[in-house]
C-alpha positions as a printed Julia matrix, in Angstrom:
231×3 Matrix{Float64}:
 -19.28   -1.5    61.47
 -19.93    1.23   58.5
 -20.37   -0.66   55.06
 -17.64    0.75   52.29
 -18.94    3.52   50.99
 -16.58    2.71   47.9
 -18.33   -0.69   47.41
 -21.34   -0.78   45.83
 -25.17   -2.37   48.11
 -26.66   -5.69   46.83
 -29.0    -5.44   44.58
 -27.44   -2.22   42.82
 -28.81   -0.86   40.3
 -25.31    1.1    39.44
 -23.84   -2.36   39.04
 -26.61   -3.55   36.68
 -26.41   -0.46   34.35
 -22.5    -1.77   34.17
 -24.05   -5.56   33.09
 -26.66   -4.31   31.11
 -25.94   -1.28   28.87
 -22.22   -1.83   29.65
 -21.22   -5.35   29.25
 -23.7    -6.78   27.71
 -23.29   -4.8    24.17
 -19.62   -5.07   24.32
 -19.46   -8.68   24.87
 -21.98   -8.87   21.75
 -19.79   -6.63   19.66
 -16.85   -8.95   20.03
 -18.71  -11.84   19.63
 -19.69  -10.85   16.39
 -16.2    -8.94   16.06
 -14.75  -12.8    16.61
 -16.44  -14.44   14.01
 -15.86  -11.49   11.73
 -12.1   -11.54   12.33
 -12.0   -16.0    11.99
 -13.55  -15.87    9.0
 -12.11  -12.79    7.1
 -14.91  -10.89    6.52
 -13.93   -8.05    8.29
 -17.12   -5.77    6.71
 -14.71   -3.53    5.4
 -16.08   -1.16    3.13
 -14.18    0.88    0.05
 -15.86    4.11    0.29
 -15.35    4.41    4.36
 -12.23    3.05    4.55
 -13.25    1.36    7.88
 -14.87   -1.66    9.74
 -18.4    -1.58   10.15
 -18.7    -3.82   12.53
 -15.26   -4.6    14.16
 -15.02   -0.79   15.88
 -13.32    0.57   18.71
 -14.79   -0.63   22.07
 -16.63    2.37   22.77
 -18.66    2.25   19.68
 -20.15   -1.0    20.94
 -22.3     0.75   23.69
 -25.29    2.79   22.64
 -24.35    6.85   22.81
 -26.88    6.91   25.5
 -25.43    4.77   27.83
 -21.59    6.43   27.6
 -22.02    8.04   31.27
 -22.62    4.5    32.28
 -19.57    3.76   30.62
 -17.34    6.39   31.92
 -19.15    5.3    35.69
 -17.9     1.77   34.76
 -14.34    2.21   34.02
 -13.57    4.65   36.96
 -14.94    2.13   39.79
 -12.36    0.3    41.5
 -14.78   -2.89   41.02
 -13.77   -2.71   37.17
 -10.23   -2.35   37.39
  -7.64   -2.79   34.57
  -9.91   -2.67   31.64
  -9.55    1.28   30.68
  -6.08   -0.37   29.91
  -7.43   -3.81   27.91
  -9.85   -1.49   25.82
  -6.89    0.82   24.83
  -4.83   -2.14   24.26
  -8.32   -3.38   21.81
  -8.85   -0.08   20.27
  -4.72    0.13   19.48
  -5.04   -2.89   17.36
  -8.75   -1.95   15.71
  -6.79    1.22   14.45
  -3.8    -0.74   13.47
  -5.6    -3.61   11.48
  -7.86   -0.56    9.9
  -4.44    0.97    8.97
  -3.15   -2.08    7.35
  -6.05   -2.14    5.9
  -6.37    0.53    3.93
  -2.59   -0.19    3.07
  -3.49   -2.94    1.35
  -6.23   -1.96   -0.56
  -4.15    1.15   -1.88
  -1.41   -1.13   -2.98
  -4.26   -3.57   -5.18
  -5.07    0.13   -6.76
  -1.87    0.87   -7.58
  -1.06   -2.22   -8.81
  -0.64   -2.17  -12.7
  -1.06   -6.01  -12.7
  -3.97   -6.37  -10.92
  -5.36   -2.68  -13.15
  -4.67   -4.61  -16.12
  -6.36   -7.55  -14.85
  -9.74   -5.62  -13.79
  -9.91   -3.83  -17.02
  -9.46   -7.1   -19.42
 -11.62   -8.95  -17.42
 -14.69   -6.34  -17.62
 -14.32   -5.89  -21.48
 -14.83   -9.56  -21.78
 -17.31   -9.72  -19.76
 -19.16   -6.51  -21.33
 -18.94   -8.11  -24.69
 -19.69  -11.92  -23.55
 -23.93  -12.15  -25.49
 -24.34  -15.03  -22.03
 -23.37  -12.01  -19.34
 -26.31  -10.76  -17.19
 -26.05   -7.64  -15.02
 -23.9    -5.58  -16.84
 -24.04   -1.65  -16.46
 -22.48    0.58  -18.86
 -21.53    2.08  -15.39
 -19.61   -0.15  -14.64
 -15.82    1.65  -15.33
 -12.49   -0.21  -14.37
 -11.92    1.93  -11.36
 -15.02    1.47   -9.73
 -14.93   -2.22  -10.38
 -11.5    -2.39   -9.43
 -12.53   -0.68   -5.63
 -15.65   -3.05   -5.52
 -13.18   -6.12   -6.02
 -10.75   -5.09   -3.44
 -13.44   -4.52   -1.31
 -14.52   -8.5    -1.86
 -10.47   -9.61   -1.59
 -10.72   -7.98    1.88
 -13.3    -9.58    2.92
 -12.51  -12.93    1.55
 -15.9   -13.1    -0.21
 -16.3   -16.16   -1.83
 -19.89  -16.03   -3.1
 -22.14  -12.84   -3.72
 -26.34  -12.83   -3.87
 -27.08  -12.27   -7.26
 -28.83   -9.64   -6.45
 -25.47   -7.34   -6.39
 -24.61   -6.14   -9.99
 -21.1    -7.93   -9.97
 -22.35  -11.42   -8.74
 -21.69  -13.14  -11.8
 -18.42  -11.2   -13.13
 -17.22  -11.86   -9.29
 -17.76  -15.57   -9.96
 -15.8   -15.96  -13.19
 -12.94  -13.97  -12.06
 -12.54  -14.13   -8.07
 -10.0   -16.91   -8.3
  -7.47  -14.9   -10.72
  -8.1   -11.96   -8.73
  -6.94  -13.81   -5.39
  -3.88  -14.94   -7.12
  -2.57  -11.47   -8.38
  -3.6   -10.24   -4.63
  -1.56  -13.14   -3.07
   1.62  -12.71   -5.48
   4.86  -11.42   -4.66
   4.17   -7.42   -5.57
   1.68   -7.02   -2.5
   3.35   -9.54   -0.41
   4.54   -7.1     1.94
   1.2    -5.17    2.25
  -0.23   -8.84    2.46
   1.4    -9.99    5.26
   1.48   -6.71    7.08
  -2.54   -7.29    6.81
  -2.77  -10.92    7.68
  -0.22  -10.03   11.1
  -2.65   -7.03   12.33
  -5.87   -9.29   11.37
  -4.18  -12.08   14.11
  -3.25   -9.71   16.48
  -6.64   -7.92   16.86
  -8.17  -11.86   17.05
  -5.95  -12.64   19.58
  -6.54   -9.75   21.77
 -10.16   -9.31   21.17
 -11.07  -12.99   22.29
  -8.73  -12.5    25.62
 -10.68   -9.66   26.14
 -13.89  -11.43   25.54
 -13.13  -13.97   28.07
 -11.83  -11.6    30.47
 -15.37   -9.47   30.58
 -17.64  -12.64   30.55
 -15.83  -13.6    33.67
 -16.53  -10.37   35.05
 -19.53  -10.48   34.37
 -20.12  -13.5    36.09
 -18.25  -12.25   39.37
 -20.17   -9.05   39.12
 -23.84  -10.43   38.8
 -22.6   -13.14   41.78
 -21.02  -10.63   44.38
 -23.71   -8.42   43.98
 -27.0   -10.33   43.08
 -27.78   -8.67   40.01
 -29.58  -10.52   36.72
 -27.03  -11.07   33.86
 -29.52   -9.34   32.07
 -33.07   -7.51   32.26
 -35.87   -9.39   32.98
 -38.39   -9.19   29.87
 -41.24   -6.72   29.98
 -44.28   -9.23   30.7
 -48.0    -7.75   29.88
 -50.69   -8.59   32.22
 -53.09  -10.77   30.99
């Protein structure tokens, strides 16, 4: 009897370009993308307006490898997940969205303005401050501290030019961001942040165990063997 010519051999090496340059750096990206998304630091950045490292699936495998990508999700071995990375990718934007939402309601927040601009003039006239630029203006430091409430930055390295002023004020800055005016924005943020965790560790799971059928059904390492130089 003929073998399935839809199924791929043993030993294929179409099936480990799927674990390898497929899999493998997706499963890493939302690893990372996990621990990102527990502990709020969701690397977003002001002057983006995006993620860097919690990105649409896509972005997780190396440009080069895309056609191995595209092979991947139109083999009837890898069904359903075209779907599950849309479903991903949906939330990425949404959270991303949210966001941005957020951090345009802290700058239009008179409060929280207010707040930013009192705070650096004390600080710029406080003899005992170290690492204060005259370029420092309330706007910028206003976009550099809703960067950090984003993030949920606790601590910076004092090698970053707002370490200290970040440390004096973080906790009053937190409390105008958590108060009743950006509530709304707040929560709309908090709601896409738990979505996106919830769906990117399903999906997690869901490709580690496919991994593990794939690399079992057809004999294939879980990943390359490491280049080994002759004595």
């Amino acid at each position: 009897m003929a073998a399935n010519p839809t199924v791929p051999p043993q030993h294929s090496r179409r099936v480990e370009a799927w674990v390898h340059s497929v899999l493998n750096p997706i499963i890493d990206g939302l690893s990372r993308e996990q621990l990102l998304l527990k502990s709020g630091n969701l690397s977003w950045r002001a002057y983006s307006r995006r993620f860097e490292y919690v990105r649409p699936v896509i972005e997780y495998v190396d440009p080069s490898q895309q056609p191995n990508l595209e092979d991947f999700l139109n083999d009837p071995e890898n069904l359903g997940f075209e779907d599950r990375f849309r479903r991903h990718d949906d939330l990425q934007r949404e959270l991303e969205l949210e966001t941005n939402g957020f951090f345009d309601g802290l700058m239009n927040s008179a409060p929280f303005s207010e707040q930013v601009g009192t705070a650096l003039r004390q600080y710029a006239t406080d003899p005992h401050s170290s690492s204060y630029s005259t370029t420092m203006t309330d706007e910028s430091v206003a976009r550099f501290v809703g960067e950090y409430l984003i993030n949920s930055i606790e601590n910076l390295e004092q090698h970053y030019g707002l370490h200290e002023f970040w440390s004096r004020n973080r906790q009053e800055f937190r409390r105008l961001a958590e108060g009743a005016e950006l509530g709304e924005k707040r929560g709309s943020f908090d709601r896409a942040r738990r979505k996106l965790l919830e769906e990117s560790g399903s999906l997690l799971g869901q490709l580690k165990g496919h991994r593990h059928y794939l690399c079992a059904k057809f004999d294939v390492p879980a990943a390359p063997f490491p280049n080994v130089l002759s004595a």
